[in-house]
Biopython code that builds the backbone (N, CA, C, O; Angstrom):
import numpy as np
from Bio.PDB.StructureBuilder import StructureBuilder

atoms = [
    (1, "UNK", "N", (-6.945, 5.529, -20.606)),
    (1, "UNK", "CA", (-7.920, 5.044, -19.647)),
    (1, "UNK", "C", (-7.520, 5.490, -18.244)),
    (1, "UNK", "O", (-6.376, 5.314, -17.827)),
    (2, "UNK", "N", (-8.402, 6.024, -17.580)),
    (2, "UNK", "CA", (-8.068, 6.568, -16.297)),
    (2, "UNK", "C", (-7.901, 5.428, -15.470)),
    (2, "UNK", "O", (-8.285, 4.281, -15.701)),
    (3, "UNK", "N", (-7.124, 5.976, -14.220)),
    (3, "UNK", "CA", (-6.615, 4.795, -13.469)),
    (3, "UNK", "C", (-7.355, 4.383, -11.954)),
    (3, "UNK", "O", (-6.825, 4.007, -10.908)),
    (4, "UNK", "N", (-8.867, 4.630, -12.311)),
    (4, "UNK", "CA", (-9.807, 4.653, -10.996)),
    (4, "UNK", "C", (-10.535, 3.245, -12.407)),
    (4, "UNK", "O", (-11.208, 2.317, -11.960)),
    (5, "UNK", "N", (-10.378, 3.290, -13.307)),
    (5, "UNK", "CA", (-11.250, 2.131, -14.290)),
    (5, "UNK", "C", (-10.053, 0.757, -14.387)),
    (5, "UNK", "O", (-10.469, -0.320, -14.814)),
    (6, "UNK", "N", (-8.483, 0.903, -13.938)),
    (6, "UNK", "CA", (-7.908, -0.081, -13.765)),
    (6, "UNK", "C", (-7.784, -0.474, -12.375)),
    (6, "UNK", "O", (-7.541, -1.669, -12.205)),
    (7, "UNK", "N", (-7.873, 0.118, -11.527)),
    (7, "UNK", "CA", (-8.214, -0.068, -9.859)),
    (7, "UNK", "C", (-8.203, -1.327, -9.595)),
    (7, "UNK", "O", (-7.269, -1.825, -8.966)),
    (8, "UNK", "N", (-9.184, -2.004, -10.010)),
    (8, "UNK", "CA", (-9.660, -3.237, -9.519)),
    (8, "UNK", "C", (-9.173, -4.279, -10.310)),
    (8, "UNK", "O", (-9.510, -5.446, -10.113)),
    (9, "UNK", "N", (-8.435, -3.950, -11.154)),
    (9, "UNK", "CA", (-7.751, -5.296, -11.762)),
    (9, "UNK", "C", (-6.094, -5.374, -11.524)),
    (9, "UNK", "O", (-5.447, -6.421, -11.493)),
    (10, "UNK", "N", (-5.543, -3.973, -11.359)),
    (10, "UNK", "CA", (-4.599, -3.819, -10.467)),
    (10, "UNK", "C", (-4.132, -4.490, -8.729)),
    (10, "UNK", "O", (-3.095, -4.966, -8.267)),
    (11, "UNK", "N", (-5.213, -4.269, -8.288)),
    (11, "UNK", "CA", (-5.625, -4.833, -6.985)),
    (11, "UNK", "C", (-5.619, -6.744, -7.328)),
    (11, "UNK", "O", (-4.893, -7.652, -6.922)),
    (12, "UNK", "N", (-6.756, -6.702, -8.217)),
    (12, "UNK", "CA", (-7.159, -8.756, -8.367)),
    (12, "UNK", "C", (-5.442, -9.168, -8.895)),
    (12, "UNK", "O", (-4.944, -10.248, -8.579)),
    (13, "UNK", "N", (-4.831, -8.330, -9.564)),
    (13, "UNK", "CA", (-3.189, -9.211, -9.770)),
    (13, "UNK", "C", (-2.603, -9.201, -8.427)),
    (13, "UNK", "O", (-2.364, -10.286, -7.897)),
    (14, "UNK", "N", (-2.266, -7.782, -7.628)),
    (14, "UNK", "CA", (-1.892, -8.126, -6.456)),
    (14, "UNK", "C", (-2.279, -8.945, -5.220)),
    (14, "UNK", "O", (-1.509, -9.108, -4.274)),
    (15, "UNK", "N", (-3.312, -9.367, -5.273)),
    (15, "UNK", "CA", (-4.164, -10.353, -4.720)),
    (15, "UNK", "C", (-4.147, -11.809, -4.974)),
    (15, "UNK", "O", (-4.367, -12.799, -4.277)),
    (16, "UNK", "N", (-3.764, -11.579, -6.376)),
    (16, "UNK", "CA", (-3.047, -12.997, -6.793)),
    (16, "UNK", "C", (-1.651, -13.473, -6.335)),
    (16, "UNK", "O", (-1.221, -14.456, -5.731)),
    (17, "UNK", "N", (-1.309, -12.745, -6.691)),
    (17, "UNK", "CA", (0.602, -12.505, -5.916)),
    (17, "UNK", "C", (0.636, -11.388, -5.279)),
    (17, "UNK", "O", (0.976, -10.205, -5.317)),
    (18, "UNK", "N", (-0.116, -12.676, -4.340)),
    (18, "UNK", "CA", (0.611, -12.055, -2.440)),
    (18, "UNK", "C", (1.973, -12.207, -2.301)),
    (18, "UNK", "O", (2.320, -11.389, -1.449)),
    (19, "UNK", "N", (2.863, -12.790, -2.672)),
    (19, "UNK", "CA", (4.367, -13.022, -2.756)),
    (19, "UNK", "C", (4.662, -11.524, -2.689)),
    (19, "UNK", "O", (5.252, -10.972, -1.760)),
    (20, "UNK", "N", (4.160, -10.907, -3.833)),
    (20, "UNK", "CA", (4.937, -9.838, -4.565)),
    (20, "UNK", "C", (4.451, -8.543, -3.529)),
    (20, "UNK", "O", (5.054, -7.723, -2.836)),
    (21, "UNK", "N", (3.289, -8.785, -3.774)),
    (21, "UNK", "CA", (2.389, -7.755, -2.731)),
    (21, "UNK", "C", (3.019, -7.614, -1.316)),
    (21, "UNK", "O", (3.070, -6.411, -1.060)),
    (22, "UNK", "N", (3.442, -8.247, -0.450)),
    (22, "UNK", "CA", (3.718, -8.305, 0.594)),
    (22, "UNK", "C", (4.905, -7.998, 0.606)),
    (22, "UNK", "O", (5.291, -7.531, 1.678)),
    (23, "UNK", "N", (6.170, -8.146, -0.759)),
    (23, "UNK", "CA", (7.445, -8.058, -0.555)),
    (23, "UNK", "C", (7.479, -6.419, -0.397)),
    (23, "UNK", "O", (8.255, -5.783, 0.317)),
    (24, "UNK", "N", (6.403, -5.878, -1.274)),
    (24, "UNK", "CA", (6.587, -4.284, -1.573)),
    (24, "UNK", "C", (5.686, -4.077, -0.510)),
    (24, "UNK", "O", (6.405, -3.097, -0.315)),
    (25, "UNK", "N", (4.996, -4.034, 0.198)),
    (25, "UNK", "CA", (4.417, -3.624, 1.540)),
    (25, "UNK", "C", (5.823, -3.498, 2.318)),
    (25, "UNK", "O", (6.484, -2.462, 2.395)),
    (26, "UNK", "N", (6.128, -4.633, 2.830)),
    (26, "UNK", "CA", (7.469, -4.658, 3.584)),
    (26, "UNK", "C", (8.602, -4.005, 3.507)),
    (26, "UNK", "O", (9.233, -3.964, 4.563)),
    (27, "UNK", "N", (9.317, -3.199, 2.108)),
    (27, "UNK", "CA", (9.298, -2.547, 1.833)),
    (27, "UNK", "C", (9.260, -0.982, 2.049)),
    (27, "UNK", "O", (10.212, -0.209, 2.150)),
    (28, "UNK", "N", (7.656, -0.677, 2.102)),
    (28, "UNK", "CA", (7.612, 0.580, 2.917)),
    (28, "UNK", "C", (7.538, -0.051, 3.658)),
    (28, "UNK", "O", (7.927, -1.130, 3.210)),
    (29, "UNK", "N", (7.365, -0.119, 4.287)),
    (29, "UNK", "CA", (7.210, -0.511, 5.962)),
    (29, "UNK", "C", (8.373, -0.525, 6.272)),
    (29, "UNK", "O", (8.420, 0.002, 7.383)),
    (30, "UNK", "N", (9.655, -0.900, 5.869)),
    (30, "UNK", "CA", (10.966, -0.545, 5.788)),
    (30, "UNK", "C", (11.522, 0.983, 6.306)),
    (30, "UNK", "O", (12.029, 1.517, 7.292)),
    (31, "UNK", "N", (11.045, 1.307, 4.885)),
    (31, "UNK", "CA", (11.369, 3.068, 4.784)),
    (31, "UNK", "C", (10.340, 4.012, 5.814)),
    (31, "UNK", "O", (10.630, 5.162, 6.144)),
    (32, "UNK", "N", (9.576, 3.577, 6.080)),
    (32, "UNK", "CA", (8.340, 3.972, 7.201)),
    (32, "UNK", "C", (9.309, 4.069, 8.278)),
    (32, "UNK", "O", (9.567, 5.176, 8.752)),
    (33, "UNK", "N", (9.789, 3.164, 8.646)),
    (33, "UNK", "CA", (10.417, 2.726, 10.129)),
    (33, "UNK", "C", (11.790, 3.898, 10.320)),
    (33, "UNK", "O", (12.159, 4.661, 11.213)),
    (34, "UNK", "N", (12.223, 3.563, 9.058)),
    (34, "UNK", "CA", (13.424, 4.225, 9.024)),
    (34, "UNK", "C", (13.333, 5.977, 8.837)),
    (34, "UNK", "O", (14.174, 6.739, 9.313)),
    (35, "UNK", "N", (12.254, 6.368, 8.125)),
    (35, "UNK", "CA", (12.365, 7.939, 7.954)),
    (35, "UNK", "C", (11.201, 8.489, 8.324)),
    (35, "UNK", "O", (10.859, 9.613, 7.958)),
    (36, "UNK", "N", (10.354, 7.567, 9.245)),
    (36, "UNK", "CA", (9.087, 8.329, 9.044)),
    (36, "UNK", "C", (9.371, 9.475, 10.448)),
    (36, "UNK", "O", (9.996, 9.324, 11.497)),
    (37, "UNK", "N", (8.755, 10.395, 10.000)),
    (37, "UNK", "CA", (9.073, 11.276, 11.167)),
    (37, "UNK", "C", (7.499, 11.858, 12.097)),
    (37, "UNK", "O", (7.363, 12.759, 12.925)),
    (38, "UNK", "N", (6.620, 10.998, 11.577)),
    (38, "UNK", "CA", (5.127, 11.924, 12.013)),
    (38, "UNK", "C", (4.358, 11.032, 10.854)),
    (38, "UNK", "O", (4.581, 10.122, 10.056)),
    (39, "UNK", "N", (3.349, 11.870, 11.280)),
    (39, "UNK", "CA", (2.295, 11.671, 10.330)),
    (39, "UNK", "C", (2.576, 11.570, 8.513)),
    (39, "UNK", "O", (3.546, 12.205, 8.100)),
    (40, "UNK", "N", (1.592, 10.653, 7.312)),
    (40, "UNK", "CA", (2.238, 11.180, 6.417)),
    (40, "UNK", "C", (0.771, 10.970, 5.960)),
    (40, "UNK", "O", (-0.111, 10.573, 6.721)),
    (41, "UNK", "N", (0.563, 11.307, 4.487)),
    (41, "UNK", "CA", (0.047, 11.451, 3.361)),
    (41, "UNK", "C", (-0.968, 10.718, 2.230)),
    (41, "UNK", "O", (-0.668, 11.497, 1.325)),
    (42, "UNK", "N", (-1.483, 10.238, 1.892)),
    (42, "UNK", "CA", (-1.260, 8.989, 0.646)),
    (42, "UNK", "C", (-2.270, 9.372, 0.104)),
    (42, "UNK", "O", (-3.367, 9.047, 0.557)),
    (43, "UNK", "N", (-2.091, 10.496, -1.475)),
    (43, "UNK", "CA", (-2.281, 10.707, -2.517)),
    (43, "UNK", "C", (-2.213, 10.117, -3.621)),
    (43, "UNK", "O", (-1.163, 9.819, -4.189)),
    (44, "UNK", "N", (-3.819, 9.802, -4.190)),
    (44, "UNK", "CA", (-3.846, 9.331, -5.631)),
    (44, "UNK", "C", (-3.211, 7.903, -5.514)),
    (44, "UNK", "O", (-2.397, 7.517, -6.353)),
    (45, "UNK", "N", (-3.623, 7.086, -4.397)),
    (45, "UNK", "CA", (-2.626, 5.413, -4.876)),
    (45, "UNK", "C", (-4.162, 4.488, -4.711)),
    (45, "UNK", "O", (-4.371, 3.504, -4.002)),
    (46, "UNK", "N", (-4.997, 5.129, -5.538)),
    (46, "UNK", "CA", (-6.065, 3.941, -6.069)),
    (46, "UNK", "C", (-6.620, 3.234, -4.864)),
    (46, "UNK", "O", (-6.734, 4.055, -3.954)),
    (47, "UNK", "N", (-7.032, 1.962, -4.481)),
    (47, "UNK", "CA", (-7.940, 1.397, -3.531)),
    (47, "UNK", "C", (-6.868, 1.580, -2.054)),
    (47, "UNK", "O", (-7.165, 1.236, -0.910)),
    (48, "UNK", "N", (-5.984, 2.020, -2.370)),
    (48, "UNK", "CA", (-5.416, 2.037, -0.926)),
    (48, "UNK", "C", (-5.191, 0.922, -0.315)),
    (48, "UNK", "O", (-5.323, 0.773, 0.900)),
    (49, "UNK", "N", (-4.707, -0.253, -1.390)),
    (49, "UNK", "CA", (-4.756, -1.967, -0.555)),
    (49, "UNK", "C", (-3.297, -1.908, 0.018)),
    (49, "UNK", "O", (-3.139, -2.715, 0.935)),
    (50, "UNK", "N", (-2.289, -1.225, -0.261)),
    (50, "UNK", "CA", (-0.970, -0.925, 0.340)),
    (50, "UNK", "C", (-1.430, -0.487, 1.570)),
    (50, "UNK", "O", (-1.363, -1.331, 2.464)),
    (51, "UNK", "N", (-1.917, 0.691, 1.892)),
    (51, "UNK", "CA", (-2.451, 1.384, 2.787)),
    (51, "UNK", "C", (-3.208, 0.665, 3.761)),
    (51, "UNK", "O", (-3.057, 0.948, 4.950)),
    (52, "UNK", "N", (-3.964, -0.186, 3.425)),
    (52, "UNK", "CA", (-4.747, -1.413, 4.357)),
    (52, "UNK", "C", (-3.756, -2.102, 4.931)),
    (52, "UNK", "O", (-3.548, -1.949, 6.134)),
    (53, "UNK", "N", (-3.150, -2.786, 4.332)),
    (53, "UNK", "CA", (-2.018, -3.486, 5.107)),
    (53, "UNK", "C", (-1.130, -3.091, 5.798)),
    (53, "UNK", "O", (-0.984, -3.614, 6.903)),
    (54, "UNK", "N", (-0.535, -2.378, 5.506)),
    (54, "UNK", "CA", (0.421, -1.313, 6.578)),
    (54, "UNK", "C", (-0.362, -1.067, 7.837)),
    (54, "UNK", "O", (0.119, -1.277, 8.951)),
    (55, "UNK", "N", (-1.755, -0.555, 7.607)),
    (55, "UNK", "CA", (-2.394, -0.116, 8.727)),
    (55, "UNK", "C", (-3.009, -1.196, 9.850)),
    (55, "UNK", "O", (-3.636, -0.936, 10.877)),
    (56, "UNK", "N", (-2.585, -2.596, 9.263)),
    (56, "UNK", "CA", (-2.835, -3.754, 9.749)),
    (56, "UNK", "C", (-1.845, -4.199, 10.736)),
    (56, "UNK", "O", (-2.041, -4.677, 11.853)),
    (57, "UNK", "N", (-0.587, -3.919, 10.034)),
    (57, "UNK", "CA", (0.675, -3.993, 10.310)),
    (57, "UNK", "C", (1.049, -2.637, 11.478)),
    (57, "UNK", "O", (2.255, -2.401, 11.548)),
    (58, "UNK", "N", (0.339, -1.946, 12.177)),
    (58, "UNK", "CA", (0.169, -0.808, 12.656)),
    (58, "UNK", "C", (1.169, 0.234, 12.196)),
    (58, "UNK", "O", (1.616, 0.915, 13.118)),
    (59, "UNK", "N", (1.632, 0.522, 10.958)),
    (59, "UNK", "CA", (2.388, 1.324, 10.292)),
    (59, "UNK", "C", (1.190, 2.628, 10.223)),
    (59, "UNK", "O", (1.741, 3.715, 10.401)),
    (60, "UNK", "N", (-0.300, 2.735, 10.005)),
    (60, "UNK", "CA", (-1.019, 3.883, 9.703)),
    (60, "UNK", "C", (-1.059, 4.744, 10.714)),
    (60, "UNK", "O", (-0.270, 4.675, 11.656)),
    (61, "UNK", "N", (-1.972, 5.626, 10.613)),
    (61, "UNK", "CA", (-1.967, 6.652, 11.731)),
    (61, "UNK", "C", (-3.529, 6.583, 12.282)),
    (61, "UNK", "O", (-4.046, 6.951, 13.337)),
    (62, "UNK", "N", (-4.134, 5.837, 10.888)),
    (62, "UNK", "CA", (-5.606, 5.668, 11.179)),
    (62, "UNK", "C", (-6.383, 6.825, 10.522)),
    (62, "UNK", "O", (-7.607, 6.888, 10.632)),
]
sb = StructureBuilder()
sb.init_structure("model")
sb.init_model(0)
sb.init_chain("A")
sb.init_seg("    ")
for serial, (resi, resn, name, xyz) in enumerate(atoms, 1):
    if name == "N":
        sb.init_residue(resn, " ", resi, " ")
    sb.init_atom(name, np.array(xyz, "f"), 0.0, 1.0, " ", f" {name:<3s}", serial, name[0])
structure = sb.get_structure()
């Protein structure tokens, strides 16, 4: 099963556990801080709800 048809149930668990969700945001946001050198990337990671938050967290580039 392709992984654009688990998307959204992937997302509704992490949404459930925000605990968990937020520990691994923080996380990168970690390694962001520490190696980011510029601009970066984000290939193939499904609804991009990592990506939302970081960019909340002003970690994106926009």
């Amino acid at each position: 099963m392709a992984f654009e048809e688990k998307a959204p149930s992937y997302d509704e668990w992490f949404l459930k556990n925000r605990n968990v969700l937020y520990s691994e945001v923080r996380l990168i946001k970690y390694f962001l801080e520490k190696y980011w050198v510029g601009r970066s990337l984000s290939v193939g990671c499904g609804s991009a709800l990592f990506e939302s938050i970081l960019r909340e967290m002003n970690m994106g580039s926009g």
